[in-house]
TORKOL-4160 file (C-alpha; in steps of 0.2 Angstrom, whole numbers, padded with zeros to 4 digits, m for minus):
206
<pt num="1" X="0045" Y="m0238" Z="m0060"/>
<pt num="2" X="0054" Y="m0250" Z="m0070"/>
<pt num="3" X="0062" Y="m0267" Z="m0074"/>
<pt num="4" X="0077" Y="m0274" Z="m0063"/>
<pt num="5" X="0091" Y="m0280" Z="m0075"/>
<pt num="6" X="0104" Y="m0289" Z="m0067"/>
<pt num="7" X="0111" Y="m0273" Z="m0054"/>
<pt num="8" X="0103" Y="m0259" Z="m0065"/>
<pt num="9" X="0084" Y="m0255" Z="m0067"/>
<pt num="10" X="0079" Y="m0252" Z="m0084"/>
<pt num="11" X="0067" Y="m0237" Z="m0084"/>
<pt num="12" X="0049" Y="m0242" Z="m0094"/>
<pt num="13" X="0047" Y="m0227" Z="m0104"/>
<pt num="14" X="0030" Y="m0219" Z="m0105"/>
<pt num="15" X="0021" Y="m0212" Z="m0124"/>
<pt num="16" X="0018" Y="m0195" Z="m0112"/>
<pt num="17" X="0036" Y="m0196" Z="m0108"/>
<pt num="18" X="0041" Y="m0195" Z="m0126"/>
<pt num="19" X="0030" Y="m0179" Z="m0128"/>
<pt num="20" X="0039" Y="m0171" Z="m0114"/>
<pt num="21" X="0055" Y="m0176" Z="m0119"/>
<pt num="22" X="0049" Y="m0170" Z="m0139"/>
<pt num="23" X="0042" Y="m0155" Z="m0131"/>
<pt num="24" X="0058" Y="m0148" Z="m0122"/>
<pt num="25" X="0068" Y="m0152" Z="m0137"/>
<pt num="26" X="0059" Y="m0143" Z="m0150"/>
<pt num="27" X="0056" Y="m0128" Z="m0137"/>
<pt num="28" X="0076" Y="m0128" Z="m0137"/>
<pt num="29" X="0077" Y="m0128" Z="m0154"/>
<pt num="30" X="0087" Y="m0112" Z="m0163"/>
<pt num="31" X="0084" Y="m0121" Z="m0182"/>
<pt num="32" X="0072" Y="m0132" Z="m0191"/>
<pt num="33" X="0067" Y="m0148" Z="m0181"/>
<pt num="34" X="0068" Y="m0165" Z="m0189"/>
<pt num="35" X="0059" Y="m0181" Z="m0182"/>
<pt num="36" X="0057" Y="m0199" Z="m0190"/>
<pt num="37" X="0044" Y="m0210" Z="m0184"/>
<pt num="38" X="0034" Y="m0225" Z="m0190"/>
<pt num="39" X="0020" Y="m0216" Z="m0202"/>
<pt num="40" X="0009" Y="m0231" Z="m0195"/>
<pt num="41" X="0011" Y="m0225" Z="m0176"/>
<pt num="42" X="m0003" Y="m0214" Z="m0172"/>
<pt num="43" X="0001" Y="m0211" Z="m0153"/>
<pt num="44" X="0020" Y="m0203" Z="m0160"/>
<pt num="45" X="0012" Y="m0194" Z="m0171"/>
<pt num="46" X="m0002" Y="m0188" Z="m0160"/>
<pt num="47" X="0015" Y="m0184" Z="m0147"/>
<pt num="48" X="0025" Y="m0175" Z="m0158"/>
<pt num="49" X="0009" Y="m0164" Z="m0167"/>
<pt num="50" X="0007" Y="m0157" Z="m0150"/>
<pt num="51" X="0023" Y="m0154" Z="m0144"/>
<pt num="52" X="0025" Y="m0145" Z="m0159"/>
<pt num="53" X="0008" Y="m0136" Z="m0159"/>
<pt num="54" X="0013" Y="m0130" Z="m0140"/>
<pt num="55" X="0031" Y="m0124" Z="m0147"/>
<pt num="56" X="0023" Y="m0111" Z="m0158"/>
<pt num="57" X="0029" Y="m0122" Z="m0174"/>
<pt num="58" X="0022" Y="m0130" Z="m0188"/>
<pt num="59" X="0020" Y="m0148" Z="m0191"/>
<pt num="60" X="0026" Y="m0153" Z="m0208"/>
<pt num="61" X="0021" Y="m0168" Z="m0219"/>
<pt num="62" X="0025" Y="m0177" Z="m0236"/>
<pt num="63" X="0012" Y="m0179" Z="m0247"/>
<pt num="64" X="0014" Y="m0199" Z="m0244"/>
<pt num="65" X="0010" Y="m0195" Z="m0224"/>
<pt num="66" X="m0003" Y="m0183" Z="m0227"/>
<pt num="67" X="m0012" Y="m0197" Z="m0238"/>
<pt num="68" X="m0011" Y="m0209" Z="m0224"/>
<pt num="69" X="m0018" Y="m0196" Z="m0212"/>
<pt num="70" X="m0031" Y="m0192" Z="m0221"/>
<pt num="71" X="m0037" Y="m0212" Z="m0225"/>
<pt num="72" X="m0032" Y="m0213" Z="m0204"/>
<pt num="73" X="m0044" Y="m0199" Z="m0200"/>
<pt num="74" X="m0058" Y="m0208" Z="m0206"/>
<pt num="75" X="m0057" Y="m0221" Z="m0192"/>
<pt num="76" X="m0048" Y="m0209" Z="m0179"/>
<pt num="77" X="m0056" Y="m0192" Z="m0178"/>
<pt num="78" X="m0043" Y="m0187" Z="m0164"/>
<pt num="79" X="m0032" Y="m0185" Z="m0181"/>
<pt num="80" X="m0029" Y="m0166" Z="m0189"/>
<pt num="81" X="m0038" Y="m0163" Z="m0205"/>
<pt num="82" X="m0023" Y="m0160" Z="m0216"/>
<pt num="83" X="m0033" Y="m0151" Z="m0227"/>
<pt num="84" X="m0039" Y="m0138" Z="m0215"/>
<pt num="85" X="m0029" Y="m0140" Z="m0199"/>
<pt num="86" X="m0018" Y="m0124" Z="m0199"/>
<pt num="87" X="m0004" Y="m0133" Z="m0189"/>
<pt num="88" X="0001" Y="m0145" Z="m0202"/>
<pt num="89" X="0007" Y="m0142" Z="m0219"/>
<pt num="90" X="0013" Y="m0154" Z="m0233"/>
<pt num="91" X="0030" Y="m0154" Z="m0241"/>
<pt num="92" X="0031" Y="m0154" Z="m0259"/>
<pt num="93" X="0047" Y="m0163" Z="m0267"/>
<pt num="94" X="0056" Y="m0153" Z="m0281"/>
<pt num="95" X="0053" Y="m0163" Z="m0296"/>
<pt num="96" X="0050" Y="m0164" Z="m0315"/>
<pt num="97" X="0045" Y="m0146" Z="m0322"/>
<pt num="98" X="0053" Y="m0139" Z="m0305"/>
<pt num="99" X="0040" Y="m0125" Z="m0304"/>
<pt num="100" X="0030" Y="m0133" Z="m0291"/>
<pt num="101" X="0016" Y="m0134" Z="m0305"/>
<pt num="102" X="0003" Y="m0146" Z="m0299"/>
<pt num="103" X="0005" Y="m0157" Z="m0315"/>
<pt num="104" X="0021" Y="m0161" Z="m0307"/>
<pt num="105" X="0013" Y="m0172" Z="m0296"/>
<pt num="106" X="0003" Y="m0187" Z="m0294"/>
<pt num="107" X="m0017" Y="m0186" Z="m0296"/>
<pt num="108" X="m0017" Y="m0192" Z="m0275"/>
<pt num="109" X="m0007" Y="m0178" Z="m0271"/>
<pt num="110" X="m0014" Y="m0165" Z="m0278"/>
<pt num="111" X="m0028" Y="m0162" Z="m0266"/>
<pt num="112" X="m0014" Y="m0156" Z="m0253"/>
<pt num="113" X="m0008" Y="m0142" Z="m0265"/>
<pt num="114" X="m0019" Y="m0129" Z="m0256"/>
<pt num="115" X="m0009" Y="m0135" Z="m0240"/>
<pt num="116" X="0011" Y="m0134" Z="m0249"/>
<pt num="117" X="0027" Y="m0131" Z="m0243"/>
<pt num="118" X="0043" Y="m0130" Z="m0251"/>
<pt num="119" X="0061" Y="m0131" Z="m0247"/>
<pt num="120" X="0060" Y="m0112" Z="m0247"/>
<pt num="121" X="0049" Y="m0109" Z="m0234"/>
<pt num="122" X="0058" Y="m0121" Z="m0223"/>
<pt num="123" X="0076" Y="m0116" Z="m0228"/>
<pt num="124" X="0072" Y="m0099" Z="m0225"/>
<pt num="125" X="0062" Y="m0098" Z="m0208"/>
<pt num="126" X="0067" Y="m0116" Z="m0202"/>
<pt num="127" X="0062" Y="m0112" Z="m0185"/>
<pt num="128" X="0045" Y="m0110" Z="m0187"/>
<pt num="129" X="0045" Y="m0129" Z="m0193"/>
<pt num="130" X="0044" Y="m0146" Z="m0187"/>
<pt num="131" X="0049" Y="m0159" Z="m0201"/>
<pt num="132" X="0045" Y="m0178" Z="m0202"/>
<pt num="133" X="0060" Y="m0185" Z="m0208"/>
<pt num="134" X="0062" Y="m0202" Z="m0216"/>
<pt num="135" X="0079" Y="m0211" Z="m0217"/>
<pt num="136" X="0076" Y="m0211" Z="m0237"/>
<pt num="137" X="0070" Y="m0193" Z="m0240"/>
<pt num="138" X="0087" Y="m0188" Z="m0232"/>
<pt num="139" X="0089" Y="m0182" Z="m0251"/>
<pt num="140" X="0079" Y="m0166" Z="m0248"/>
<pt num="141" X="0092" Y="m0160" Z="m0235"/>
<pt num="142" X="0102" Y="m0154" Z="m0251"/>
<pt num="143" X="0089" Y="m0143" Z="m0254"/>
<pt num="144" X="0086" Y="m0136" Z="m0237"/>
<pt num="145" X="0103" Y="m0133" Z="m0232"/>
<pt num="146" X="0097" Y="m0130" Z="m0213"/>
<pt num="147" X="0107" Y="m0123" Z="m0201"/>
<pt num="148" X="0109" Y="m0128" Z="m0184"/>
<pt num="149" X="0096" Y="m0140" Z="m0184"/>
<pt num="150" X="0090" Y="m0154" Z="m0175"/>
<pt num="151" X="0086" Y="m0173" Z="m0180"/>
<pt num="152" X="0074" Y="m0183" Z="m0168"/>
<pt num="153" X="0075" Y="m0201" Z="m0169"/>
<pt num="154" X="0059" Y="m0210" Z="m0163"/>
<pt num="155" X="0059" Y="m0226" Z="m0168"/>
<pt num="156" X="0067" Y="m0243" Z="m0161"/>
<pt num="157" X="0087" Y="m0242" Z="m0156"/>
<pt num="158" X="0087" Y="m0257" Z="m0167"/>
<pt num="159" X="0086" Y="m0249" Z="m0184"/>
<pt num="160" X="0103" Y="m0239" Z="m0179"/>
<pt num="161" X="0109" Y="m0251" Z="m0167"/>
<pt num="162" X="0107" Y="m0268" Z="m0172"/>
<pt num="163" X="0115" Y="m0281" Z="m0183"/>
<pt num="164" X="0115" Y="m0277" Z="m0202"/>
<pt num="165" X="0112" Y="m0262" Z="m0199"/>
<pt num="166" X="0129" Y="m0254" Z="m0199"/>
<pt num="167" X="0128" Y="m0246" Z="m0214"/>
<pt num="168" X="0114" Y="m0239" Z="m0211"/>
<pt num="169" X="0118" Y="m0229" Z="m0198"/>
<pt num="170" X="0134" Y="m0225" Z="m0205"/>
<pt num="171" X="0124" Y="m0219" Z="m0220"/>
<pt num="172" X="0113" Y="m0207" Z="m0207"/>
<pt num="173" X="0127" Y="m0201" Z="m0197"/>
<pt num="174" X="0135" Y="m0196" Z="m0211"/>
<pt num="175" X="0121" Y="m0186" Z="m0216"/>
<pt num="176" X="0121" Y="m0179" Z="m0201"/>
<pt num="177" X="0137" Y="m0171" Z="m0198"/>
<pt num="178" X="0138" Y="m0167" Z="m0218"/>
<pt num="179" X="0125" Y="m0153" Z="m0211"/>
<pt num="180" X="0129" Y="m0152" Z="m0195"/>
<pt num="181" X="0116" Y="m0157" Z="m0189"/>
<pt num="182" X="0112" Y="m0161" Z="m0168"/>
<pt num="183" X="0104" Y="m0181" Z="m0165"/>
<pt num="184" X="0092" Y="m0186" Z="m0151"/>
<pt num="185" X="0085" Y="m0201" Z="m0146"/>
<pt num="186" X="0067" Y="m0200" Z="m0141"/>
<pt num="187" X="0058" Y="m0217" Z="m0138"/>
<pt num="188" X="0048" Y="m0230" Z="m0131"/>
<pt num="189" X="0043" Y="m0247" Z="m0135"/>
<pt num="190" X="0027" Y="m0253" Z="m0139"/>
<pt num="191" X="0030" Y="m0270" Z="m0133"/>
<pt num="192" X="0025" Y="m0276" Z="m0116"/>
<pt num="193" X="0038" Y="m0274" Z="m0102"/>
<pt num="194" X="0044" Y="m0290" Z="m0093"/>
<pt num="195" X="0034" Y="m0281" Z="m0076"/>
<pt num="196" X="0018" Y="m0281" Z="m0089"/>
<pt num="197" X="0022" Y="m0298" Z="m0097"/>
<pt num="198" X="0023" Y="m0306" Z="m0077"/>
<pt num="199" X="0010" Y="m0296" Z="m0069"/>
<pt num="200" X="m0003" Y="m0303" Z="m0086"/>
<pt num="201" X="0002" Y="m0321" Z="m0083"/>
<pt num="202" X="m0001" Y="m0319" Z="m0063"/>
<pt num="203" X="m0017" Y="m0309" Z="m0069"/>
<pt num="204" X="m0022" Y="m0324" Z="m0082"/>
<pt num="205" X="m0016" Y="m0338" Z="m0071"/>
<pt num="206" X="m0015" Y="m0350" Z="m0088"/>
C-alpha cells in the first residue's frame, strides 16, 4: 500500500521491511558490512542487530554507541547488554600510546575494554562483521583497508540528497570509491505518511 503522487504511487516503506532488506544485504555480503544509522534510532538499531545476529556476523559498536546503549537499556530492556551480549562488540580507535593500552582511553570507555575490537580483527576476517559507520569516523577506513565491502546508508535521502549538502556527499562518495566500496540505500521515514496524516484528521474530525 502506498501514497498516490501525481501518476506514480509512492511505496510507504515499513521498519520490517528495512530488516529484510538489511537482512539479504549482509547475507550477500563477501566483505565487511558498513551501515550508518541515527545512534538515537532504536527500532534501526534493533533492525540491523538482527539482521546481523541471523547472518552469522557480529554487530560492532564505538565506544560512544556502546555508552548510549548501555544508558538506553536502562529504559529498553529489548536492548543487548554490550557488556555481555556475545553478538556485539565495541570498536576501539587507534590512538595516543597506540598499544591499545586502556590508559589510552577515556575513564567512560574503559568499561567496554572486556568487549574490544580493533582494526585488526575487522581488516583481517571482515566477513564475520557488521560495522556502524558514521559519516565522521570515515577516518578509520585507512586502518581497515577492507576489501570488497559494503556501506548501508540508513538514514534520510536528505542528508546525501538535499540542498547544502553537496559536499558532503561528494566527501562520502569519495570515500567510497577511494576503497571500492559498494553503497546501498536502506530506509524509511519516521514521519507520518500523507494516507496516516488523512486517515488521523478523518479519525479526529477537529
Amino acid at each position: 500500500e502506498g501514497t498516490r503522487v501525481g501518476s506514480e504511487v509512492e511505496h510507504n516503506h515499513t521498519e520490517q521491511e528495512v530488516h529484510d532488506r538489511a537482512s539479504a544485504l549482509i547475507k550477500a555480503a563477501k566483505g565487511l558490512v558498513f551501515v550508518d544509522f541515527s545512534m538515537s534510532n532504536v527500532d534501526r538499531f534493533l533492525s540491523f542487530y538482527n539482521a546481523t545476529v541471523a547472518s552469522g556476523r557480529k554487530m560492532v559498536v564505538d565506544t560512544r554507541f556502546a555508552y548510549i546503549l548501555s544508558q538506553l537499556r536502562q529504559k529498553i530492556p529489548a536492548l543487548p547488554d554490550v557488556l555481555t551480549d556475545k553478538n556485539l562488540l565495541v570498536y576501539f580507535r587507534l590512538c595516543k600510546s597506540c598499544t591499545f593500552s586502556k590508559m589510552d582511553y577515556f575513564p567512560w570507555e574503559r568499561d567496554f575494554l572486556p568487549r574490544m575490537v580493533t582494526y585488526r580483527e575487522l581488516a583481517k576476517s571482515g566477513s564475520k562483521y557488521v560495522m556502524h559507520m558514521g559519516f565522521y569516523k570515515l577516518m578509520e577506513l585507512v586502518y581497515l583497508q577492507p576489501r570488497g565491502a559494503d556501506f548501508i546508508w540508513s538514514m534520510s535521502e536528505h542528508f546525501l540528497e538535499g540542498e547544502d549538502n553537496e559536499d558532503m556527499k561528494r566527501v562520502l562518495e569519495n570515500w567510497l570509491r577511494h576503497f571500492g566500496i559498494t553503497l546501498h540505500k536502506v530506509h524509511c521515514s519516521g514521519h507520518a505518511s500523507p494516507t496516516d496524516i488523512a486517515e488521523a484528521i478523518k479519525t479526529i474530525n477537529p
